[in-house]
N, C-alpha and C positions, 0 to 999 in steps of 0.2 A: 695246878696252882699258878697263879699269877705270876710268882717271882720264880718258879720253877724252870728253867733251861731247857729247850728238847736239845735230846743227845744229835748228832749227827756224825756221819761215817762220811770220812772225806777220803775220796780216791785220787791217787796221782799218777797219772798217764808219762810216760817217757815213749821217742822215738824208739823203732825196735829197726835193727843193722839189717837192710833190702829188703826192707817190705815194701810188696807190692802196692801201687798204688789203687788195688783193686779192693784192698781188704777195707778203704778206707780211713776217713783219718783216725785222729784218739778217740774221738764217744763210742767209734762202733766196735773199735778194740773191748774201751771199756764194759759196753753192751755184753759183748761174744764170754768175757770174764767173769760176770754176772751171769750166762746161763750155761757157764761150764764149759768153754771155749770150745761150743761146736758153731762152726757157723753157719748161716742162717741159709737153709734150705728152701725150696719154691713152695709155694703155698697147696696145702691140699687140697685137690680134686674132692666135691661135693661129693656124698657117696649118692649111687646108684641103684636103680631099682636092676636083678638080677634080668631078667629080659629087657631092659633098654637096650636101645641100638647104640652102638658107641658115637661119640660125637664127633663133627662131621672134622674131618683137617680142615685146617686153615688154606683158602686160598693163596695160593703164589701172590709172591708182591707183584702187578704188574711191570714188565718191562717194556723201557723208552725205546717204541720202533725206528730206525734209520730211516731217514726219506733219504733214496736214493735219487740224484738229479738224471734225466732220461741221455744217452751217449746220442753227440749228433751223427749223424746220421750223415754218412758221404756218397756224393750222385754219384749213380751206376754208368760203368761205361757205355751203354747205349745215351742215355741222358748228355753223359760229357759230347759226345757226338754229335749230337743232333743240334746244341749249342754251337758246336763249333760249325757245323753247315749251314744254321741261322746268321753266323757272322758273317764266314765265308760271302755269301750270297749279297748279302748286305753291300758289303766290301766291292763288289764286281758290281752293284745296280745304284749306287752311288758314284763310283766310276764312270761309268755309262751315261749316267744324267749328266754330269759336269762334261763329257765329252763331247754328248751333241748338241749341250749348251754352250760351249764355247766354239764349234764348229757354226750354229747358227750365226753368232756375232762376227766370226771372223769370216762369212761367206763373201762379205761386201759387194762391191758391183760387178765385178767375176763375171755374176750368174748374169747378169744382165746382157753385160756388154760381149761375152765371149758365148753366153747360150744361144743365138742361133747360128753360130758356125757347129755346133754339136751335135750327135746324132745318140742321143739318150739309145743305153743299152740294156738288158736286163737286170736286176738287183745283182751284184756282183758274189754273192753267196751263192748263185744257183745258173749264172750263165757269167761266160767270158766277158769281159770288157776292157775296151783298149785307150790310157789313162794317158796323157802327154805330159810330163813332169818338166818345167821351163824353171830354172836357176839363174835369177836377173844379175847382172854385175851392179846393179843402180845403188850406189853411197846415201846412206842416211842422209839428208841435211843436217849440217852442224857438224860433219866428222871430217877430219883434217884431209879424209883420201881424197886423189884428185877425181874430178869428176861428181862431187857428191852435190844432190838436188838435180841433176841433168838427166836426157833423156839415158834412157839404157837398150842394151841387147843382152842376149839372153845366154848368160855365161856357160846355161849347161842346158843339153836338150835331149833327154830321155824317154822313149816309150816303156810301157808296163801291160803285161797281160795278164788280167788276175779275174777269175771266177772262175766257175764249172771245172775246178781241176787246172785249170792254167794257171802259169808262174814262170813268167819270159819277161826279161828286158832287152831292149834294142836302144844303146847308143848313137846317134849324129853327132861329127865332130863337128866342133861348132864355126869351122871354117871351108865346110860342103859348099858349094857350088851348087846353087840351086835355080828354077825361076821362079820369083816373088811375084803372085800373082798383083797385075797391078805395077809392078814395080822394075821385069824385066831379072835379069842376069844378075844374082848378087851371093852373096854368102847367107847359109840358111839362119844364122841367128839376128842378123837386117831385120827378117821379119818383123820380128818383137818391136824392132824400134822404130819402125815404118807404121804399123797397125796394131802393136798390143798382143796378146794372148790369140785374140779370132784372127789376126792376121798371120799368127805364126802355126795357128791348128789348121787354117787353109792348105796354108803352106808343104805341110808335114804332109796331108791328106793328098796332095796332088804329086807328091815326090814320091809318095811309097807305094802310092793307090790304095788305101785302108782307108778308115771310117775312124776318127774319133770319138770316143764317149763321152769321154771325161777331161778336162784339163785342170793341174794342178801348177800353183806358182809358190819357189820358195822363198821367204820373208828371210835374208840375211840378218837382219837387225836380229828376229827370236827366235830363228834357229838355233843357236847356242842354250839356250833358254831351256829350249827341250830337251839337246843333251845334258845338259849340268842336270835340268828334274832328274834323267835317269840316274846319275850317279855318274857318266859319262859311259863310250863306247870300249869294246875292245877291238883294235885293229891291229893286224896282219900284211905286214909289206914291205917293200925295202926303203934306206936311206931316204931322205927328204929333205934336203934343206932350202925354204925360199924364203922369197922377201915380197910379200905382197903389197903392192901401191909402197914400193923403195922402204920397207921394213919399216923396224919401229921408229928409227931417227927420222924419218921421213911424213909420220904421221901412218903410217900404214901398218903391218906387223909380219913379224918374222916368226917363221916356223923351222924348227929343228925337230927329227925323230930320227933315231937310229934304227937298225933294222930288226925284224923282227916282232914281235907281240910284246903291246905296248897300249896302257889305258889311256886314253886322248879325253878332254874336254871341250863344250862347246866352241870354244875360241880355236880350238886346234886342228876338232874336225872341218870347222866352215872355213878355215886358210887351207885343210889340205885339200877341201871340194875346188877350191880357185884355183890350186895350183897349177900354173904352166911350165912354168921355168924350173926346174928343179937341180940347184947345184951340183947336187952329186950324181949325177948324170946327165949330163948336157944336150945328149941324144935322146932325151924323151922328148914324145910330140901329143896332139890331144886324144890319139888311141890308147896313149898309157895314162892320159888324164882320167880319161872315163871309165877307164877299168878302176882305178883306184875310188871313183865316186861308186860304182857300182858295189864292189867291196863295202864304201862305205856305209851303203843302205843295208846290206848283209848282215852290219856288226848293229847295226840300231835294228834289224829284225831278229836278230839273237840278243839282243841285251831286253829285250822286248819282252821275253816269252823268260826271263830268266827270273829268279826269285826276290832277289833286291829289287828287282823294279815292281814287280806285285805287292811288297812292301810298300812301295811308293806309288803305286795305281792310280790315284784319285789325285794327285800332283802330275802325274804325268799325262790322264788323259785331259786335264785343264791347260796343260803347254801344247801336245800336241798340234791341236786344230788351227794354235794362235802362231806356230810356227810355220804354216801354209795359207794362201787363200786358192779357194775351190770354190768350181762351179755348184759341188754339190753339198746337199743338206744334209747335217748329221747323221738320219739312219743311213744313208746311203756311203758316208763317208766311212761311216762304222761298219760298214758291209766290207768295203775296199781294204780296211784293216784286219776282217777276219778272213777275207779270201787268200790275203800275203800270206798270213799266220796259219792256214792250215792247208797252202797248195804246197807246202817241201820245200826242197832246193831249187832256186828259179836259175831258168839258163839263161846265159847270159854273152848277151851279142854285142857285136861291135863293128860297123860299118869300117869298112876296109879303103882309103882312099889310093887309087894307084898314078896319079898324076900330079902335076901341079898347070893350073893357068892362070894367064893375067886377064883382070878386070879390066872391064873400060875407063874406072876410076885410079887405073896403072897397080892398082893392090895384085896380090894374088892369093888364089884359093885351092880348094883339091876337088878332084875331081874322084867319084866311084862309077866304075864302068855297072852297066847297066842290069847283066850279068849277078854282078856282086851284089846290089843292091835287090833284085829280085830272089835271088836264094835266101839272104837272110830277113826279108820282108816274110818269108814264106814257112822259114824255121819259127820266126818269131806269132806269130798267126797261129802255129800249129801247138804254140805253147810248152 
């Protein structure tokens, strides 16, 4: 009927004390109380025909593979090797070009004007050759010593025999008593200052009866130059005190070393190459001067071959060449440095003077009996 009411059945839901939040909220409660509070179980499986095959599992959910990033990979000790012998090598033939590139620039007219007093001798790697090494006193222009821009003589005058296994120096003191061809009765370093390099390789050639090869002259100015490249020398010697061209107040410089093993710099070794006079023993004369320069080529042929300086190779064979001028060209020069370097310990001689005479310019000089001078012409020969 129209005015007729339907009945309705009203349920009222309350919170129930820890219920799970699984069971759902009030309807499904209400639900579960309405079909007799079981709750609601998984849906029935269709039925089955008696011989069907059961149905199949469910595949695995697949799983997210790891990409693993590949481990780098570190060069094998042969590798690391062969790296290092590519540098190595590098190292030494970049050396090398800068050597006899600056050996060709610093040849100058040397080769010109003192090449035909010489008597070219084999590559110095595979036969002997006998090298005249002249140490000029000649002063910069523009440095305060006296003497500077004038002519000069040849403060130090050393032979060298180096190839085929030889390794000998021979000393002249540079106050010998010689004849200057041309020139008569004078002290052998005159030469230089009467004729240069070819007048003083004549000279040496007719005093000892030997043959020239090679002539070397050393540049005061960048000798220092070379030893500072190396890192400087180590020398071995006694006390030293001088004053070269009247020490430093004088414009000139003063060297001090104590005895003993002691690192020196270019400025120290090229004052103790000059040294004549030497304070602390007043009794030295130019046989203990040349001993001490020869020492001094010792310690720049050990600091040479040592490992700091191989460090510094490509600096110091760019100083080298510029610290000398030579008749000879690069490979040949390069030759004379590998003959020092693998002939040993060079012996080491020193002209003996047993007199003294007067010049006709009233000076005086020393004389070597003839004797003396042919035994050690003949040691030195024999390398």
């Amino acid at each position: 009927m129209p005015d007729d009411k339907p009945e309705y059945k009203v349920y009222r839901s309350r919170p129930r004390f820890l219920q799970r939040r699984a069971e759902g909220d009030g309807l499904g409660a209400l639900r579960r109380e309405r079909d007799g509070g079981a709750p609601p179980g998984p849906p029935e499986a269709p039925p089955q025909a008696p011989d069907a095959p059961p149905p199949p599992a469910p595949a695995p959910a697949p799983q997210r593979e790891r990409r693993r990033l590949p481990r780098p990979r570190l060069p094998s000790a042969g590798r690391l090797l062969s790296w290092l012998l590519v540098a190595l090598v590098g190292w030494v033939a970049l050396s090398g070009l800068l050597f006899m590139v600056s050996a060709q620039l610093s040849r100058g007219e040397l080769a010109d004007s003192a090449g035909p007093a010489l008597d070219p001798g084999p590559y110095p790697l595979v036969g002997a050759n006998t090298i005249l090494v002249l140490g000029s006193d000649a002063r910069p222009e523009g440095s305060k010593e006296p003497g500077a821009g004038g002519p000069s003589r040849s403060d130090s005058i050393m032979l060298l025999r180096l190839g085929g296994g030889a390794n000998a120096s021979l000393s002249i003191p540079r106050d010998t008593v010689v004849d200057v061809p041309g020139r008569g009765r004078n002290k052998i370093n005159a030469a230089y200052a009467f004729g240069g390099a070819a007048l003083a390789v004549r000279t040496v050639e007719q005093y000892l009866d030997l043959e020239v090869n090679h002539v070397v002259e050393v540049d005061f100015e960048n000798f220092p130059q070379l030893i500072d490249a190396m890192g400087g020398v180590t020398y071995r010697g006694g006390c030293v005190v001088s004053f070269i061209n009247g020490g430093n107040r004088n414009g000139g410089y003063t060297l001090r070393l104590r005895p003993g093993e002691q690192e020196i710099d270019g400025d120290q070794a090229l004052a103790l190459a000059r040294t004549r006079k030497n304070e602390c023993n007043p009794r030295e004369d130019d046989r203990t001067r040349a001993r001490r320069q020869q020492k001094l080529v010792s310690a720049l042929k050990d600091k040479i071959t040592s490992l700091e300086t191989f460090t510094r190779l490509p600096w110091v064979s760019w100083s080298a060449p510029r610290a000398v001028r030579s008749d000879m060209a690069g490979p040949t020069l390069l030759g004379v440095v590998g003959a020092s370097l693998t002939g040993g310990s060079a012996r080491q001689l020193v002209l003996r003077p047993d007199q003294f005479v007067t010049l006709p310019d009233g000076g005086s000089g020393l004389v070597v009996s003839d004797a003396e001078r042919r035994r050690d012409t003949e040691r030195f020969l024999a390398g």
